[in-house]
N, C-alpha and C positions, 0 to 999 in steps of 0.2 A: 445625456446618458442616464442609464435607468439600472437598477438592480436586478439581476433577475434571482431568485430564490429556486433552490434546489431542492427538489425536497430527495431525501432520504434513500428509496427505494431506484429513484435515476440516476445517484453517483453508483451506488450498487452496480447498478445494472451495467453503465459506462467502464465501470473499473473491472468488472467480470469480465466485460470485452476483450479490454486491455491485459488482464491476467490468460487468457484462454489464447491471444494472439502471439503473446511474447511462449506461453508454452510451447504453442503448435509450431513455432517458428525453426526449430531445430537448434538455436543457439546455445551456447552454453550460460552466458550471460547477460545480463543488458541493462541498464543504466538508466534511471528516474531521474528526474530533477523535479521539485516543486515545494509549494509552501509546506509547513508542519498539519496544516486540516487538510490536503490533501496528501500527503506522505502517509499520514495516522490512517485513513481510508483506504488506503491502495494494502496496506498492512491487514485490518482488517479482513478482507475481503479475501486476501491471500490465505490468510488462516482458516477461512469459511466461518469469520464470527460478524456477529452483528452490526454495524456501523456506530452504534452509540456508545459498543466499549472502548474505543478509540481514547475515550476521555481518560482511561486509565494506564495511560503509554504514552508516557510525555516525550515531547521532541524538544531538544532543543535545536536554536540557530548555527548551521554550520556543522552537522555532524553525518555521520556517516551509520546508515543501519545495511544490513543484509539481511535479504528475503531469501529464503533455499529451502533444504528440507533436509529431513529425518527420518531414518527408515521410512524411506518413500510417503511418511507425511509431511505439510509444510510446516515450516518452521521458522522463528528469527534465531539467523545466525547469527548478529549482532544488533541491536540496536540503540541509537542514540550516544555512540562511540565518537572523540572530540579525535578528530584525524590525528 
């Protein structure tokens, strides 16, 4: 088994998919699961900021954040809240 390295601009691009799906979808909610380098990413990219501020939004193990918005821009509702 082998690494493969991501660079930067293809989790963007993946996670803009993934933002642009769950919008267009009509739902009102919908539910992530995954490690803290990719939760901090999906966050990012919700926001429309860069991938590398990420480092300054700590996550911890085991918490619960909310992605939503604010007068119609996006926003953390919560993040890194211990259930």
């Amino acid at each position: 088994m082998y690494l493969v390295e991501n660079r930067p601009h293809e989790v963007a691009s993946r996670l803009d998919r993934v933002i642009a799906r769950v919008r267009g979808s009509g739902v009102d909610q919908a539910i992530c699961f995954g490690h803290g380098h990719a939760l901090r990413a999906l966050a990012m990219r919700w926001l429309g900021l860069d991938l590398m501020l990420g480092v300054h939004f700590p996550l911890d193990t085991s918490t619960v954040s909310v992605l939503g918005e604010d007068r119609g821009e996006p926003a953390l509702e919560r993040w890194n809240v211990q259930p």
